[in-house]
C-alpha positions in Angstrom: 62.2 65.0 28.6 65.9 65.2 27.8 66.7 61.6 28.5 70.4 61.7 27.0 71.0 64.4 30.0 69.0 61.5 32.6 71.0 59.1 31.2 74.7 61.1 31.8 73.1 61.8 35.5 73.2 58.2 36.4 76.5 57.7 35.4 78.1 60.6 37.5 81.2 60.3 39.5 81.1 60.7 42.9 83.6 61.0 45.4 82.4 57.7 47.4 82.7 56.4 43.3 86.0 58.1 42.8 88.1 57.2 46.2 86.8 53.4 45.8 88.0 53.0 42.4 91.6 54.7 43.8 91.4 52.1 46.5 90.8 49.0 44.0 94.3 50.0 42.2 95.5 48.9 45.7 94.7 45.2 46.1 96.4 44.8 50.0 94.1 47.8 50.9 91.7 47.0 54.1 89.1 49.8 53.1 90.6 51.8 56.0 91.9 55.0 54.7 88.5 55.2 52.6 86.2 55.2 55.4 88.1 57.9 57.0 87.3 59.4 53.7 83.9 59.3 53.8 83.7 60.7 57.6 85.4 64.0 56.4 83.2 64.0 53.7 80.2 63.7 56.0 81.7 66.3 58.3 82.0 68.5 55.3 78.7 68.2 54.3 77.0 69.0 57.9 79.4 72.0 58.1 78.5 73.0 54.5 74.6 72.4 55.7 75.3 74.7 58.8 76.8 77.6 57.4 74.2 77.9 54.4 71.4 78.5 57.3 73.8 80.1 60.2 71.9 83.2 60.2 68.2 81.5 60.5 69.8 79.1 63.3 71.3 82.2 65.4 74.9 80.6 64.3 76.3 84.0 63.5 78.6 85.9 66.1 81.1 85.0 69.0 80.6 82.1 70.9 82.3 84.0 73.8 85.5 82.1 73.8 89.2 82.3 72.7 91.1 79.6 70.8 94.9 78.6 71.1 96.0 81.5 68.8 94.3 84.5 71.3 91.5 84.4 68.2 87.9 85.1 69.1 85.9 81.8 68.7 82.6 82.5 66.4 79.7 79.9 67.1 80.3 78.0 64.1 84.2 77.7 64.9 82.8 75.6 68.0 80.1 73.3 66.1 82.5 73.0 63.2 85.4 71.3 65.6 82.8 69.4 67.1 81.4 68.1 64.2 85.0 66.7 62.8 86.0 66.1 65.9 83.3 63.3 66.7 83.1 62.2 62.5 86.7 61.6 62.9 86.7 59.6 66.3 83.4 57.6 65.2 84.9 56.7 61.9 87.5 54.0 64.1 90.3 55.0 61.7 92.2 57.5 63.8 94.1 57.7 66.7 95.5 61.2 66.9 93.6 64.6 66.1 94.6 68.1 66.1 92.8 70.7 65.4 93.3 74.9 65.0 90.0 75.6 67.8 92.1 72.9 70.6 94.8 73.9 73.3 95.7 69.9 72.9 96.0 67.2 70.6 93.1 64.5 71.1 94.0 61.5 71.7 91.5 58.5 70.5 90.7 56.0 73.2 92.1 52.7 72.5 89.2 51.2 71.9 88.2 53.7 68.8 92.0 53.7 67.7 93.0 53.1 63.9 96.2 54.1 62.3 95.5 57.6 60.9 96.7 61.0 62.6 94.7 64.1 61.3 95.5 67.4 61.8 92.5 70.2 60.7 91.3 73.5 60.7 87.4 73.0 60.6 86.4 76.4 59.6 89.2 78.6 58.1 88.4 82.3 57.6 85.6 82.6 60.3 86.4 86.1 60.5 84.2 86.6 57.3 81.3 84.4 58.7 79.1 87.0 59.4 79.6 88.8 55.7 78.8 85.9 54.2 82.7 85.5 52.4 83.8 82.3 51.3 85.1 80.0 54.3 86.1 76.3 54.3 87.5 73.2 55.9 91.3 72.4 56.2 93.0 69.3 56.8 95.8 67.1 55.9 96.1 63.2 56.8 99.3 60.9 58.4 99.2 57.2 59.1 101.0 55.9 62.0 103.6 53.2 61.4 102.5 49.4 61.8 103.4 48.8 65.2 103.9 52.3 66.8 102.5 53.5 69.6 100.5 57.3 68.5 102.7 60.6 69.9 102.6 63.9 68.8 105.9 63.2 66.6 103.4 61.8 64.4 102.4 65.2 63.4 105.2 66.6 64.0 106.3 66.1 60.2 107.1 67.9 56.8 103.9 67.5 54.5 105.7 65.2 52.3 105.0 62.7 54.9 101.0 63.2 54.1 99.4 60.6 52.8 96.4 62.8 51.7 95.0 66.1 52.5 92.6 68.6 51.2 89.8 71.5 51.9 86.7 71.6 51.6 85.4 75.5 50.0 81.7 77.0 51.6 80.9 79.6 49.1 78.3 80.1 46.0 78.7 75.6 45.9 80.3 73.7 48.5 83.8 72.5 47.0 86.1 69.7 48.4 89.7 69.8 46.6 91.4 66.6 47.4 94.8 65.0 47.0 96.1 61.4 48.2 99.6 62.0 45.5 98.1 61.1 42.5 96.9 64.4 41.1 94.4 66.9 42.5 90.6 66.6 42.0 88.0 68.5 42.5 84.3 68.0 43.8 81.2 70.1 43.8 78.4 68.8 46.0 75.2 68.8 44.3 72.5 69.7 47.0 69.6 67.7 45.0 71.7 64.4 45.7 73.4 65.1 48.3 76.8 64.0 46.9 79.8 65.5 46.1 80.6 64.9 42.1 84.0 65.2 40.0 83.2 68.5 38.3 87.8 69.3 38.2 89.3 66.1 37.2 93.3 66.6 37.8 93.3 70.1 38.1 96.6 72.0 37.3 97.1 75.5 38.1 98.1 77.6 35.2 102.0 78.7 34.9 101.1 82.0 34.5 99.2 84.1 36.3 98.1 88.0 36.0 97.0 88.0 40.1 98.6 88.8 43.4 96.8 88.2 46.7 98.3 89.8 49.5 96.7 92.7 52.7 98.7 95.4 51.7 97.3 97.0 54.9 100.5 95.7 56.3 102.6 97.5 53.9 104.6 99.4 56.1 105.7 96.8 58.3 107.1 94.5 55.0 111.0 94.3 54.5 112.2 95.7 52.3 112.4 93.0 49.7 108.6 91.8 49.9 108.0 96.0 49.0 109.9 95.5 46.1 107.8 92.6 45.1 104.8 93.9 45.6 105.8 97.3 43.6 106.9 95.2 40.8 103.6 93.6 40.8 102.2 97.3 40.6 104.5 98.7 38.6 106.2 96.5 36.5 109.9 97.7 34.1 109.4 95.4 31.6 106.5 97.0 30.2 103.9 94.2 31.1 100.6 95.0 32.1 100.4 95.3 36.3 99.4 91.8 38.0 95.6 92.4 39.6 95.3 93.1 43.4 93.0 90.3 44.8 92.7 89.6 48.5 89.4 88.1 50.3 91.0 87.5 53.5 89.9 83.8 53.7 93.3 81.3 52.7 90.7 78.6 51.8 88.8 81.2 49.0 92.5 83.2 48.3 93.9 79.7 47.4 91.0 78.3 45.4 91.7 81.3 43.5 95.0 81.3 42.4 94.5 77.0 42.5 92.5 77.8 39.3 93.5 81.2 37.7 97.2 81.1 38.9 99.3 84.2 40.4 100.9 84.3 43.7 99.1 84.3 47.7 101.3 85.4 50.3 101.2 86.8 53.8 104.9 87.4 54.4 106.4 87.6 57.8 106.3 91.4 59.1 108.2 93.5 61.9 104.9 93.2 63.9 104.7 89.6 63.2 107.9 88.0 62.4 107.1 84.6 62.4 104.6 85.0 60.1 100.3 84.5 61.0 100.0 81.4 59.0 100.0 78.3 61.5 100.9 75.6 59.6 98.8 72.9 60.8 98.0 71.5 57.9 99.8 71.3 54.6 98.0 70.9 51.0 99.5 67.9 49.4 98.2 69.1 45.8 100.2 67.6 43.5 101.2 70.4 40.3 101.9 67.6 37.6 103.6 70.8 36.3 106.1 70.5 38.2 108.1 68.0 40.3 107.0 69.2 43.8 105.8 66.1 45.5 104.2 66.8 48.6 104.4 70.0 49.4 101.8 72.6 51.2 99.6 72.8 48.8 101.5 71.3 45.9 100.3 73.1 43.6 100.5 76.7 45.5 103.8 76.9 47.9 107.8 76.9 47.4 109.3 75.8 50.7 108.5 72.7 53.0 107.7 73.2 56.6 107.2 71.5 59.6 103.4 70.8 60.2 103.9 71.7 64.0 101.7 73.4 66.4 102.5 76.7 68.1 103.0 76.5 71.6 103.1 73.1 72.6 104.0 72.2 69.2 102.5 75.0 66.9 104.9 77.0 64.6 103.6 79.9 62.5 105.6 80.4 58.9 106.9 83.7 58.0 105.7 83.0 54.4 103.8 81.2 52.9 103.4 81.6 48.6 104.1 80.3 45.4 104.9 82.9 42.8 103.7 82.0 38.8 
């Protein structure tokens, strides 16, 4: 028996460990924010749990509906929202919700009210469900101030405003990358215990990359500048080597991706869609300690701040969204 490896096992850092330890640096904290913590975290793993067995459990394929952005709804789409929907209400800490899969905001009854606003996509990618691709969990976190009555202007903010956000990664291990401003960590939850352990302590992406991620099926509807790019990327006239062409179609698995190995992810406005097919719901705060870009969508990853809005009654789409390394 290897007991040195027992004895490192029992002294593993979980993300229940981890987020407690970040809330005793802050002695006027109530617990609050935590628990809400913990709800996504339990959200995360049921979604996690589904997906692994969505082909035994007749999850796989169209649930026969349409969400808000004229999208097909798969059958995990719908269990997903409902899963964060009711972890979110249930955990008393939140008062407004908005998620990708809803026409509307929800609105937490008074009773179940607490001070947090979250904003979510609860599967992202679900277009690859049935392939078996990498998919995940995207959301982002705002607290109402003390006092306020919750509107929808609480979401209505630049993701500076965030006080955390994150996703959570459904792949070969279930990943959850997490921000609340002081660095990005990452967890990997280990199915025997049934926790999610620190296996990326403040991860930093690489300042230079040798990957672009990108559909180049939508080539010929580019402007002319983003063709340039993209040729240079090819073909460079420096006489570097050409940047590799990755691109699995899922932002959560495209973003891990260059999160770790570095490059550039982009899906640039185009004459078919010029105001971009990225709804901006939810911003990564990841903060790159590389760089000074406080909260920004993820920190680590894009250039500009935007508006987390909705389309329609509040969404917006971006006509870019990328960070080049």
């Amino acid at each position: 028996m290897d007991h040195a490896a027992d004895a490192y096992r029992t002294d593993l850092m979980t993300i229940t460990r981890f987020v407690l330890n970040e809330q005793s640096k802050h002695p006027e904290s109530r617990g609050d924010f935590s628990i809400l913590l913990s709800h996504i975290v339990l959200g995360c793993k049921f979604v996690c749990s589904a997906v692994n067995k969505a082909g035994l459990a007749k999850l796989i394929g169209l649930a026969g509906e349409t969400n808000v952005q004229g999208e097909e709804q798969k059958k995990l789409d719908v269990l997903s929202n409902e899963v964060f929907v009711k972890a979110l209400v249930s955990s008393g800490r939140t008062c407004i919700l908005v998620s990708e899969e809803d026409e509307e905001a929800t609105f937490v009854e008074h009773s179940q009210r607490g001070k947090y606003c979250v904003v979510f996509d609860p599967l992202d990618g679900s277009s690859n469900i049935d392939c078996g691709v990498s998919i995940g969990t995207i959301f982002g976190i705002y607290l109402v101030k003390d006092g306020g009555e919750a509107n929808l202007s609480d979401v209505l903010k630049p993701g500076k405003n965030m006080v955390a956000a994150g996703y959570c990664m459904y792949g070969s291990s279930c990943t959850l990358v997490l921000s609340s401003g002081g660095g990005v960590n990452g967890f990997t939850l280990d199915p025997s215990l049934g926790e999610f352990i620190l296996t990326h302590p403040d991860i930093k992406i690489p300042k230079k990359g040798k990957i672009y991620s990108v559909n180049e099926g939508n080539a010929k509807n580019w402007d002319e500048p983003t063709r340039k790019y993209v040729e240079r990327c090819k073909f460079p006239q420096d006489g570097s080597s050409p940047k590799s062409l990755r691109y699995i179609g899922s932002m959560v698995a495209d973003v891990h991706r260059t999160l770790l190995y570095g490059g550039i992810f982009m899906y640039p406005a185009d004459k078919k869609s010029p105001n971009g097919k990225l709804r901006h719901l939810i911003w990564f705060p990841l903060r790159f300690t590389n760089v000074p870009l406080s909260f920004l969508g993820v920190m680590m990853m894009w250039r500009r701040l935007r508006l987390c809005t909705l389309h329609r009654k509040g969404r917006l789409k971006s006509p870019s969204m990328n960070r080049q390394l």
